[in-house]
C-alpha positions in Angstrom: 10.3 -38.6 15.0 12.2 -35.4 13.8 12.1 -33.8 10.8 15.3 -34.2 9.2 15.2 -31.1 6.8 14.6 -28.8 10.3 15.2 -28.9 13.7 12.0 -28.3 15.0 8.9 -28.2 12.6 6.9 -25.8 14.6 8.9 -23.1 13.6 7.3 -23.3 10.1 3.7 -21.7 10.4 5.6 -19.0 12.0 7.8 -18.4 9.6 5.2 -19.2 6.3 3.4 -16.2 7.7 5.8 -13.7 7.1 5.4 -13.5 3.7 1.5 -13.3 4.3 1.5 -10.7 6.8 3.8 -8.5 4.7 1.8 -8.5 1.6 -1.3 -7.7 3.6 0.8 -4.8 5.5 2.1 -3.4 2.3 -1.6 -3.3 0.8 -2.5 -1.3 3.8 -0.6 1.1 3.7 -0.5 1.6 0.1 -4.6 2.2 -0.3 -5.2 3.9 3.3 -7.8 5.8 3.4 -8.7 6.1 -0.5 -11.5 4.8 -2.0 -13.1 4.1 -5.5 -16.9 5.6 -5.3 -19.4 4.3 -7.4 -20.8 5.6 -10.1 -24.8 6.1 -10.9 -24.7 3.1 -13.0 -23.5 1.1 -9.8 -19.9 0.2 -11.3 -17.0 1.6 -9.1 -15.1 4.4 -11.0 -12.2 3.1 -13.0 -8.9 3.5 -11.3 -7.2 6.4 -11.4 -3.3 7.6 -10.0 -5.0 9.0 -7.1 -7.0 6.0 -5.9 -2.7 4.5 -4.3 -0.1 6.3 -2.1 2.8 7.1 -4.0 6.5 7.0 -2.7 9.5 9.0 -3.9 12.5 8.0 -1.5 15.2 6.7 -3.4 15.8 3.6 -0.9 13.1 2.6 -1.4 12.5 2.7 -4.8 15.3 0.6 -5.3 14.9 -1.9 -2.8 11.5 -2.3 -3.7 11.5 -2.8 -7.4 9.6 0.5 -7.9 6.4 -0.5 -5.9 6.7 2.9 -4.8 5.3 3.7 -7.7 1.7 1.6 -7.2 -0.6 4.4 -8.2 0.9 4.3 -11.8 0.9 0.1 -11.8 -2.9 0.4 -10.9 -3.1 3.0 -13.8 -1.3 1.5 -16.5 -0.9 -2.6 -15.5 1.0 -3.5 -18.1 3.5 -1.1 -17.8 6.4 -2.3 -16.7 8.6 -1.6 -13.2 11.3 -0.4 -14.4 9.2 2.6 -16.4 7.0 3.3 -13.5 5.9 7.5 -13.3 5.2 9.1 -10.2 1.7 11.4 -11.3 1.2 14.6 -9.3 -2.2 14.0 -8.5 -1.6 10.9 -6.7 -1.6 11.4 -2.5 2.5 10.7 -1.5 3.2 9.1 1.6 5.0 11.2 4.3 7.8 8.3 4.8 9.4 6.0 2.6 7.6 2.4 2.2 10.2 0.9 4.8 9.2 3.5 7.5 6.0 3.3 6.6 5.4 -0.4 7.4 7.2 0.0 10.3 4.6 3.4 11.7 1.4 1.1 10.5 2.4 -1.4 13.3 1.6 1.5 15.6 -1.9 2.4 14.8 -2.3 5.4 16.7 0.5 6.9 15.8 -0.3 6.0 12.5 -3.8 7.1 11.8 -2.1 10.7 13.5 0.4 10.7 10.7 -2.2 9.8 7.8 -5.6 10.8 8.6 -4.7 14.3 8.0 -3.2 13.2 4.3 -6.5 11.7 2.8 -7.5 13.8 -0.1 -10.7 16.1 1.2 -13.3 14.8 -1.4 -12.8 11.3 0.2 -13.1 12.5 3.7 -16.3 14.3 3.0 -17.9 11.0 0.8 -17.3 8.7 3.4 -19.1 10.8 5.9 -22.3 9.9 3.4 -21.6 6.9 2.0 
């Protein structure tokens, strides 16, 4: 028996996981690379503007509600979008978020575009950590 709602059900897992896949792309590309160290008491360091990529294109800006500006949500959470800062110190993507999500789905291409952008102190960490 058919679903009267749809035409054919089996479209729906396909199209639930967009929303998924998006989120998880986004989070990508908006932490690549960066990390939060610990600290000699064991606790990771406390989140900082440089720990998120930062985006300044306009477009997106607007289309995206100001998540552009992640590093300063992650800094201040209670701030709210519309008030978001950019912070110097926090590493800025080399695209806008749109372009951006659409390099991640080629990784090589991808980790040639970015790998050179990661700040130097967490390049050399990782080597020891």
């Amino acid at each position: 028996m058919r679903c009267s709602a749809c035409r054919d059900c089996s479209s729906l897992p396909r199209l639930a996981s967009l929303p998924s896949c998006s989120l998880e792309c986004i989070n990508y590309i908006e932490h690549y690379g960066l990390r939060r160290f610990k600290t000699d008491s064991g606790r990771y360091e406390i989140v900082r503007p440089f720990h998120s990529w930062n985006s300044n294109f306009n477009i997106g800006r607007i289309t995206l509600y100001e998540l552009t500006r992640h590093s300063d949500h992650h800094f201040k959470s209670a701030k709210k979008y519309q008030v978001l800062d950019s912070h110097e110190e926090s590493p800025t993507l080399p695209l806008g978020y749109p372009a951006s999500i659409l390099l991640s789905f080629f990784p090589p291409l991808w980790f040639w575009v970015m790998n050179p952008r990661i700040p130097h102190e967490m390049k050399a960490r990782l080597a020891h950590d």
